[in-house]
Backbone bond lengths (Angstrom), bond angles and torsions (degrees), N, CA, C in turn:
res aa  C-N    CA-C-N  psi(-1)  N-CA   C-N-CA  omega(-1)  CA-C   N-CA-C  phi
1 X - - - 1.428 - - 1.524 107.06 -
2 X 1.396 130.85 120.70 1.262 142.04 -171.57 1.954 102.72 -71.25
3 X 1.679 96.58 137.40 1.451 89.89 -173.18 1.660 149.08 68.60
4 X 1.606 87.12 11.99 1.412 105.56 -170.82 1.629 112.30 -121.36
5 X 1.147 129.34 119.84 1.606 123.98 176.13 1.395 98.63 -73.14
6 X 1.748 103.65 139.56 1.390 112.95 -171.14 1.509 101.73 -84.58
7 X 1.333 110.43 170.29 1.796 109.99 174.95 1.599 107.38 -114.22
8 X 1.459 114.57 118.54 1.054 109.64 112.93 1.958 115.44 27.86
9 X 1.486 128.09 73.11 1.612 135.71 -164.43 2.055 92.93 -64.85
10 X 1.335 84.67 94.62 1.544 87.05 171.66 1.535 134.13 133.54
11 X 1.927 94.10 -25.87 1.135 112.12 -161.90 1.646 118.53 -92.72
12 X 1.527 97.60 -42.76 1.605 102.42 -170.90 1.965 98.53 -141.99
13 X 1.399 96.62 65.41 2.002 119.53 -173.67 1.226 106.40 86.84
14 X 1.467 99.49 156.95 1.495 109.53 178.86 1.130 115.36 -122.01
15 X 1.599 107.27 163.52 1.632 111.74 170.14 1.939 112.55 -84.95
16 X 1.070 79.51 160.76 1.550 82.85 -152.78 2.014 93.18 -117.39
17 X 1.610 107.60 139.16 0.998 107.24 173.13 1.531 100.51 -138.13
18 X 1.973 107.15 141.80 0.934 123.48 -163.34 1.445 119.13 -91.89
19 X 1.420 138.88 112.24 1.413 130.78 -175.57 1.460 105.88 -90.48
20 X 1.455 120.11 118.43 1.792 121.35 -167.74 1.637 94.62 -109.08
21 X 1.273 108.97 99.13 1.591 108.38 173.97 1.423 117.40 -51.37
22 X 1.438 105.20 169.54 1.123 114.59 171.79 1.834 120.49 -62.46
23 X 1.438 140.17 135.91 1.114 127.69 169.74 1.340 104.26 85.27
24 X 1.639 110.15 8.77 1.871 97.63 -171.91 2.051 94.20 -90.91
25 X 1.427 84.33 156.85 1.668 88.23 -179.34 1.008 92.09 -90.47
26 X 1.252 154.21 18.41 1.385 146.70 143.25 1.312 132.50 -67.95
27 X 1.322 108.22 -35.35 1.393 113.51 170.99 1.662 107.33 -42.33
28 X 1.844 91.44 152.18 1.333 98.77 -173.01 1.745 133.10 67.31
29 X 1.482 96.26 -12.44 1.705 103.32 -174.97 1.437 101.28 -77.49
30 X 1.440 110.16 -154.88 1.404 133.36 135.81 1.326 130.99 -130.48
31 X 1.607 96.27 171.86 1.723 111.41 -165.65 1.627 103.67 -115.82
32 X 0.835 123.78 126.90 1.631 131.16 150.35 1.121 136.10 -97.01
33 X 1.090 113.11 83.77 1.636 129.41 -175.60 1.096 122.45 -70.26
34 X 1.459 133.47 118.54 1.489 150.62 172.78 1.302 124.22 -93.02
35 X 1.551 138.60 129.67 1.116 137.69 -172.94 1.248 123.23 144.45
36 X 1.060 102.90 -178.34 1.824 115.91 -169.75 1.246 103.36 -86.81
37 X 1.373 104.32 133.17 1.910 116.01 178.26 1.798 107.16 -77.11
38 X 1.130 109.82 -143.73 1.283 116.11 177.80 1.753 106.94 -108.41
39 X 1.268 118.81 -10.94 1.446 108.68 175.57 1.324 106.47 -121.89
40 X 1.934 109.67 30.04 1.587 100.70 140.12 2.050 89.37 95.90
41 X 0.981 125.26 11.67 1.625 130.61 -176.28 1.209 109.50 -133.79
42 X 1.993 96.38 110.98 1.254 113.38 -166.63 1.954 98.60 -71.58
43 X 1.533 108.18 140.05 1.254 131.24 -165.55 1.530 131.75 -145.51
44 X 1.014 109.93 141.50 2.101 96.98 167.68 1.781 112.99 -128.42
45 X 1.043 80.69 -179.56 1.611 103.63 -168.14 1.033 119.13 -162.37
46 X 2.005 121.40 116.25 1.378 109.15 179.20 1.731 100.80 -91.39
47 X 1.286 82.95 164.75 1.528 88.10 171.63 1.454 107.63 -131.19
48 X 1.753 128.91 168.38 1.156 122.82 176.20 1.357 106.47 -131.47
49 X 1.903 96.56 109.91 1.507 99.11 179.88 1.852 130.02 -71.93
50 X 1.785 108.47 146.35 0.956 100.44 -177.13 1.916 122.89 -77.77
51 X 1.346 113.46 -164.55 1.461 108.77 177.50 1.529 112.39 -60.85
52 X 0.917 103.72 176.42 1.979 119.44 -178.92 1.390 100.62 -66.76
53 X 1.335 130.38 145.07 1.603 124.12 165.37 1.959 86.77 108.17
54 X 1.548 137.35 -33.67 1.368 113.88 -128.53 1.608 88.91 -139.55
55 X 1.083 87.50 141.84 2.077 97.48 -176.97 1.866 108.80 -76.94
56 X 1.062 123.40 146.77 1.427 125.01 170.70 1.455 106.13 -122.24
57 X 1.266 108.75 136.53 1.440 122.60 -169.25 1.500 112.78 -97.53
58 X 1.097 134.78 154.45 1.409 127.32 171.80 1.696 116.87 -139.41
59 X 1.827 105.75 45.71 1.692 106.55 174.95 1.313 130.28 -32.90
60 X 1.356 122.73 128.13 1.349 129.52 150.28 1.688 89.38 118.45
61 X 1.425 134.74 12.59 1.437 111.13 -166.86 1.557 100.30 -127.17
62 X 1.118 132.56 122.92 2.066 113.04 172.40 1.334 100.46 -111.34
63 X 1.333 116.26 157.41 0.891 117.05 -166.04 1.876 102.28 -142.95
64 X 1.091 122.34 142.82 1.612 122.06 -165.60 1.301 116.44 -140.16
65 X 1.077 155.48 137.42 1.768 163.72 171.20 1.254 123.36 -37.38
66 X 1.824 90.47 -52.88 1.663 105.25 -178.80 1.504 103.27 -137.18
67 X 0.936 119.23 166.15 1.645 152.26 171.78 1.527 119.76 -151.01
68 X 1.329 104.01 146.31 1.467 119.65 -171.20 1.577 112.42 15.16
69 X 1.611 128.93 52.57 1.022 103.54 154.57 1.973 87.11 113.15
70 X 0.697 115.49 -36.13 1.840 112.17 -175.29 1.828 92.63 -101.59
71 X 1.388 99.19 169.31 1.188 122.54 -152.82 1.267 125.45 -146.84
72 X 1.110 136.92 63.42 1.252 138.08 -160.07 1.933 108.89 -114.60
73 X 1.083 91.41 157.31 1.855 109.16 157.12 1.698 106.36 -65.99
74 X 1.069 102.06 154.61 1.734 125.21 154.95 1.759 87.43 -85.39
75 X 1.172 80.53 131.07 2.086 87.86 163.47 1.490 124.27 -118.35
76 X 0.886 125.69 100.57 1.609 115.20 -156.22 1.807 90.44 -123.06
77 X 1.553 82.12 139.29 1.906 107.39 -165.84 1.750 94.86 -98.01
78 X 1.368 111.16 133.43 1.875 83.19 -174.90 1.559 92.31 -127.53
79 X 1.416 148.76 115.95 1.391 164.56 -3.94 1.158 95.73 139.55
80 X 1.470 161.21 92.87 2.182 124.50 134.34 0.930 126.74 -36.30
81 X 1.001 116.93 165.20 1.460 123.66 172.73 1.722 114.78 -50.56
82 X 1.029 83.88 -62.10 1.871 94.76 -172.51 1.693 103.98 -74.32
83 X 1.349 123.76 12.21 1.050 107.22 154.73 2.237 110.08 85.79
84 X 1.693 99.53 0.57 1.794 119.43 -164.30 1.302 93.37 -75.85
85 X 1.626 129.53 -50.29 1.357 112.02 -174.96 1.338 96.38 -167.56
86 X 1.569 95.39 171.72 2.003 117.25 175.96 1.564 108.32 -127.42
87 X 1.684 81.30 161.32 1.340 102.74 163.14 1.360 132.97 -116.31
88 X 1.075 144.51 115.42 1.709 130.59 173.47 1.513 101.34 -96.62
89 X 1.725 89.88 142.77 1.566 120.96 166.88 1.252 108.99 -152.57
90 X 1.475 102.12 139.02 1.615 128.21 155.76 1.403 112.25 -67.70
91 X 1.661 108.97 124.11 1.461 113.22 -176.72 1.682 95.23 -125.83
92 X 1.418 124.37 136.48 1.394 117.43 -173.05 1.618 91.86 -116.63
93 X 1.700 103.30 114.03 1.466 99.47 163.88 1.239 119.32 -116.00
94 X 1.493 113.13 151.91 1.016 132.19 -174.87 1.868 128.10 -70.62
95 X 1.164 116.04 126.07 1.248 139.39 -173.38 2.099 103.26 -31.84
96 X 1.532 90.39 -67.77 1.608 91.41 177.16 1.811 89.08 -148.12
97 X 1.221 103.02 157.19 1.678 140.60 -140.07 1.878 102.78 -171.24
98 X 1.237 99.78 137.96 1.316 87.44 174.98 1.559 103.73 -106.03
99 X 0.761 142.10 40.55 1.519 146.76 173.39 1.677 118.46 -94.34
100 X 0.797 134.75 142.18 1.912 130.67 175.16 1.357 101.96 -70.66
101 X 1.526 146.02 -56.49 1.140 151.52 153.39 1.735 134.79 -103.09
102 X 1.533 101.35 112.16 1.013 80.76 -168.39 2.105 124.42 -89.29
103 X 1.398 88.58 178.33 2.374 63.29 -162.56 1.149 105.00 -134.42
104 X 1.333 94.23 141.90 1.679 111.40 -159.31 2.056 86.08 -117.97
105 X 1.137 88.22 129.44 1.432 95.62 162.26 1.420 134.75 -77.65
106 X 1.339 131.97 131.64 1.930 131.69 -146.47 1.517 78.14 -99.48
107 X 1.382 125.65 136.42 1.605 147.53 136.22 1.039 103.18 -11.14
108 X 1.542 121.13 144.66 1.316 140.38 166.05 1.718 118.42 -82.11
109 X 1.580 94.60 -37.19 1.330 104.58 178.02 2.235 108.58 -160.38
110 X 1.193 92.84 -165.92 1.550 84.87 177.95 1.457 118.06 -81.45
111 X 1.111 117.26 11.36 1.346 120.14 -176.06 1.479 101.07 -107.98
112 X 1.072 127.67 12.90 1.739 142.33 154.03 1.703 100.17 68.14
113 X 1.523 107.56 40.45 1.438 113.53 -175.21 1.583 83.94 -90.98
114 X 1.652 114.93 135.81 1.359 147.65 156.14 1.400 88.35 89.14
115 X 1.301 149.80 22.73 1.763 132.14 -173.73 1.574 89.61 -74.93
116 X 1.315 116.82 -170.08 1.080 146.12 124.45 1.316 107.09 119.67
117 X 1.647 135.72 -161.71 1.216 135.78 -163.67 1.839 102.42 -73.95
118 X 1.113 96.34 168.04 1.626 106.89 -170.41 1.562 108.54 -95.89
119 X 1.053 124.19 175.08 1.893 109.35 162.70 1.335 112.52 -103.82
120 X 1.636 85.55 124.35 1.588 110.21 -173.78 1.568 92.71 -144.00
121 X 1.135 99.79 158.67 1.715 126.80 167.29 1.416 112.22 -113.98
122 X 1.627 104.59 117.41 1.510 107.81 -178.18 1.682 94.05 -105.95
């Protein structure tokens, strides 16, 4: 991300990696992620998810809930392939985590069956 001091993997938001199950109609789409970086500047980022079964990484970006005092969701838009339909979800990440990426699980379908954060201990 141009102009941005990186954080510290853990300390002040994290990077976030996406697990796209098997059978998800997501696989292969993309994600557009909304939210606050690590120096507090609300931002997006698409990403391009991999096949079902396989994690997608997104280096160099953290991403956090709140900053100075505001409080928001991560909002991430999630894409098919062919472009037929989306999903939106609120993902609340955590400030610091000791993990290098933290992982949010990609939807199975539009009915936001299996989304959401992965199991981790922050």
């Amino acid at each position: 991300m141009v102009g941005t001091t990186p954080a510290a993997a853990g300390t002040n938001g994290q990077q976030i990696a996406w697990y796209v199950p098997l059978n998800s109609e997501y696989a292969n789409g993309t994600l557009v992620v909304y939210g606050y970086n690590q120096n507090g500047t609300w931002t997006n980022q698409t990403v391009h998810l991999g096949a079902g079964g396989t994690n997608t990484y997104d280096p160099g970006w953290w991403w956090r809930s709140a900053y100075g005092g505001a409080s928001d969701a991560v909002r991430m838009f999630y894409y098919t392939s062919h472009g037929g339909s989306y999903l939106e979800q609120d993902v609340t990440i955590p400030t610091s985590c000791n993990v290098t990426y933290f992982p949010i699980n990609v939807p199975r379908n539009s009915s936001g069956a299996g989304g959401g954060p992965g199991q981790v201990s922050c």
